[in-house]
C-alpha positions as CSV (number, residue, x, y, z in Angstrom):
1,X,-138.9,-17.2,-8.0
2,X,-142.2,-16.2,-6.6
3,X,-141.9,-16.1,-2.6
4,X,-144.8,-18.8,-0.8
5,X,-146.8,-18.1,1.3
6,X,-148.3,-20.5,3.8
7,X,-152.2,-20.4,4.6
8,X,-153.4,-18.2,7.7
9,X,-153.5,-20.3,10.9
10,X,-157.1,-18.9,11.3
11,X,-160.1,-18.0,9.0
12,X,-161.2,-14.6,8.6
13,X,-164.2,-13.1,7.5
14,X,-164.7,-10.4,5.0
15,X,-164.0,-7.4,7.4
16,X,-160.7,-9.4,8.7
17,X,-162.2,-10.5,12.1
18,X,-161.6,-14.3,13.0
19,X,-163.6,-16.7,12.3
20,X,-163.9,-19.4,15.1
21,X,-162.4,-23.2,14.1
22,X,-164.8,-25.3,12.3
23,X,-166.1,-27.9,14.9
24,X,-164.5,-31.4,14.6
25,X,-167.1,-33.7,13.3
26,X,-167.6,-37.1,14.8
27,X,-165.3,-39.5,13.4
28,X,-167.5,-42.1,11.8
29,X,-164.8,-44.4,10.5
30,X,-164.6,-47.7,13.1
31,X,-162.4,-49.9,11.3
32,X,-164.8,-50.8,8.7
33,X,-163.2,-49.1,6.2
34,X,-165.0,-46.4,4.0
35,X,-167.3,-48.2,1.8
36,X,-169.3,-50.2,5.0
37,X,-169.7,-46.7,6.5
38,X,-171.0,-44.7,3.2
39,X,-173.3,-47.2,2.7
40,X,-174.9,-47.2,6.0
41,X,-176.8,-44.1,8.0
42,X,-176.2,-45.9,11.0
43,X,-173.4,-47.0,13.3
44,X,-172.2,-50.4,13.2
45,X,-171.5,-50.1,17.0
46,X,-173.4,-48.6,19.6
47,X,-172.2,-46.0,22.4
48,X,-171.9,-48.9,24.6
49,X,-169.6,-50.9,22.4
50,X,-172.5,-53.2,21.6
51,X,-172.5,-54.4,17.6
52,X,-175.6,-53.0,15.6
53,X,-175.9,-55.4,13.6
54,X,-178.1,-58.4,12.2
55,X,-177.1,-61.5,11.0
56,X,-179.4,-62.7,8.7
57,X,-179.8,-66.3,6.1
58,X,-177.6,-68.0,8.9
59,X,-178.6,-71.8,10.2
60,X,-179.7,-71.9,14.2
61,X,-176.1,-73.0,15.0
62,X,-174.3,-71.1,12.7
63,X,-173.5,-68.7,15.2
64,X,-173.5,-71.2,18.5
65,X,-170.1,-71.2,20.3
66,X,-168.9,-73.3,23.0
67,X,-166.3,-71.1,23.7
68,X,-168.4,-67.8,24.0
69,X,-170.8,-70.0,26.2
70,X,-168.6,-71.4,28.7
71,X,-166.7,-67.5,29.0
72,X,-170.0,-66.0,29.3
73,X,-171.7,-68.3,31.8
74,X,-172.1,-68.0,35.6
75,X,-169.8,-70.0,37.6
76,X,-171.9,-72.2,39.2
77,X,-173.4,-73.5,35.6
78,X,-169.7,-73.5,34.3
79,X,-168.7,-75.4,37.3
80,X,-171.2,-77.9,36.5
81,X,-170.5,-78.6,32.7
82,X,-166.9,-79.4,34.1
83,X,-168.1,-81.5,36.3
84,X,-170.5,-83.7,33.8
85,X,-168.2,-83.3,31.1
86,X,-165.2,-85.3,33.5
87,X,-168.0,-87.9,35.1
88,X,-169.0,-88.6,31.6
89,X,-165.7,-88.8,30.1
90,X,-164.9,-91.3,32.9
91,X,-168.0,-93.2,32.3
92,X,-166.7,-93.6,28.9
93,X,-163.4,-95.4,29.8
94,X,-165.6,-97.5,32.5
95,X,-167.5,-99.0,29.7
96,X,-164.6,-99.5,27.0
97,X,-162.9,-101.1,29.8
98,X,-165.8,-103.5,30.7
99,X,-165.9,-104.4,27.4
100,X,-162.6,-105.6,27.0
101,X,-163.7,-108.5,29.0
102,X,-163.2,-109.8,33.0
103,X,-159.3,-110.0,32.3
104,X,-158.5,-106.4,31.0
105,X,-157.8,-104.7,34.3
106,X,-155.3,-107.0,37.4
107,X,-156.5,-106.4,40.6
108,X,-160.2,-106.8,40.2
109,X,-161.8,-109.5,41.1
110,X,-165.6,-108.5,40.4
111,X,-167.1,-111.3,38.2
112,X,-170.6,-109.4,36.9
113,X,-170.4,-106.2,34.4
114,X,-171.7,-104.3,36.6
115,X,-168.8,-104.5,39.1
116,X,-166.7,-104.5,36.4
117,X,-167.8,-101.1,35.7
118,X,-167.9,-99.6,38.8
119,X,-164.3,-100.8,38.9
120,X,-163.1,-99.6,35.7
121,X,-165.0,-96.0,36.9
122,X,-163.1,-95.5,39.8
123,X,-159.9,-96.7,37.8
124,X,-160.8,-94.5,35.4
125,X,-160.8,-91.2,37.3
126,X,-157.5,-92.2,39.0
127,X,-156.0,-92.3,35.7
128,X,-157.2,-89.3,34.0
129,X,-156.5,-87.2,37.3
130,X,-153.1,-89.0,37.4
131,X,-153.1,-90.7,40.7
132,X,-152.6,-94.0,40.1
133,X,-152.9,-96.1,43.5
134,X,-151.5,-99.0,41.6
135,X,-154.8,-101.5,43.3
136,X,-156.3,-101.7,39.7
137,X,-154.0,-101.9,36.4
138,X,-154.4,-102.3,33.0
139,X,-153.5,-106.2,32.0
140,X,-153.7,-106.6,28.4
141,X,-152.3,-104.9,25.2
142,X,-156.3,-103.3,24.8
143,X,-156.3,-102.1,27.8
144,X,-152.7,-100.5,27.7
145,X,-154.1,-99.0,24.8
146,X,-157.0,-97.5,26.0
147,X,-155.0,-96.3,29.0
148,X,-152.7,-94.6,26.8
149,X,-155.5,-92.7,24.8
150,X,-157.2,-91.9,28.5
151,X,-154.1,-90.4,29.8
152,X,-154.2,-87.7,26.6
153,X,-157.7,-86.8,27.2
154,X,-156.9,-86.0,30.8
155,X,-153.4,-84.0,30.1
156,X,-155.5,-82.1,27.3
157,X,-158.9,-82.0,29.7
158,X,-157.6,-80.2,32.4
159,X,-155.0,-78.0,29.8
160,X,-158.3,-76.5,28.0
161,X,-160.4,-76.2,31.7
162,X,-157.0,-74.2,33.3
163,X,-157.5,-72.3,29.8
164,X,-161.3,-71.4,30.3
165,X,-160.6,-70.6,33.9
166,X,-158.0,-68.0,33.0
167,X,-159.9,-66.3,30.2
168,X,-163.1,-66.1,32.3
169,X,-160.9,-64.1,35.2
170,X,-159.1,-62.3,32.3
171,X,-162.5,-61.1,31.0
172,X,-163.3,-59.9,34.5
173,X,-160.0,-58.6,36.2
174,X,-158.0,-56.2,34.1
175,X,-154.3,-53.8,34.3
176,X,-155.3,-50.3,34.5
177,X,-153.5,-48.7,32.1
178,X,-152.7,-45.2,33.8
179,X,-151.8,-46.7,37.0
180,X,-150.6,-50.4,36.8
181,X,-153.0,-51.6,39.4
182,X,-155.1,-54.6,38.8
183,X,-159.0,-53.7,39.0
184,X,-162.4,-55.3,38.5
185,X,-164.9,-54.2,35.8
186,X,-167.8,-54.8,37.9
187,X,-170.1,-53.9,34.8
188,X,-168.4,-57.2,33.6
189,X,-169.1,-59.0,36.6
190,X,-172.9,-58.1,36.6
191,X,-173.0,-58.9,32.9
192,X,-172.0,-62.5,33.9
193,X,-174.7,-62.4,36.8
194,X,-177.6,-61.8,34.4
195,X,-176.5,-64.3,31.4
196,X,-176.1,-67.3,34.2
């Protein structure tokens, strides 16, 4: 049995001198596997984390997202699509509730449709917000209905805005891995300034 013998931990040259290491190339692997990196001379990401990459034959709202747009938008503008999204969702019940008829909601007296929906409006936003003064109710078996279906909308509006509200100050505040403090990526921050 022949003895082994294990490489050199260095390289030599001819005379026996050392050879420095070979320098480490740059890994160009990033998860893409080996095929999308042979194929390209380029990175797929930037230095900067940024994708380098075009998507091309897609339709112009192929690659719209609500989601993205409401994470990525300044406050103020987010603030305001809340705001219009819950007036119109309200102005929605107002008008199924006028047009149930005069007798739909006890407690109203208003005798043109356009009381009636100022009325159903303000009954409207005390339901979704779950307040519920008890003035206005819902009188018939439509209108117990629509009440019913209102009350969902709300408990799942406000469960997707508390949801946008914590991923928006996810995206900005973040644990520090080393220490276990909480920090601010203020690159994050100004990133938010300049797309609002």
């Amino acid at each position: 049995m022949e003895p082994q013998v294990s490489p050199a931990p260095f390289r030599t040259d001819a005379t026996g001198a050392a050879l420095p290491a070979p320098a480490a190339a740059e890994p160009r692997d990033l998860g893409f596997g080996a095929k999308v990196a042979s194929e390209s001379r380029q990175r797929l990401l930037n230095r900067d984390g940024t994708f380098n990459v075009e998507r091309e034959g897609l339709t112009p709202f192929a690659s719209l997202s609500l989601y993205h747009f409401l994470l990525t938008v300044s406050w103020p503008r987010f603030l305001a699509f809340v705001s219009a999204g819950f007036l119109l969702v309200n102005a929605l019940f107002a008008a199924a509730y006028t047009t149930l008829g005069p007798g739909a909601l006890g407690g109203v007296t208003a005798t043109s449709v356009g009381e009636r929906f100022v009325k159903g409006f303000f009954f409207s936003i005390q339901t979704l917000a779950t307040i519920g003064y008890g003035a206005v109710h819902p009188a018939s078996m439509a209108a117990n209905l629509v009440v019913t279906i209102e009350v969902l909308v709300g408990l799942m509006g406000l469960a997707l805005a508390t949801g946008l509200v914590c991923a928006r100050f996810v995206n900005v505040f973040h644990l520090d891995r080393e220490d276990g403090r909480l920090g601010v990526d203020i690159t994050r921050i100004h990133e938010y300034e300049r797309v609002g």
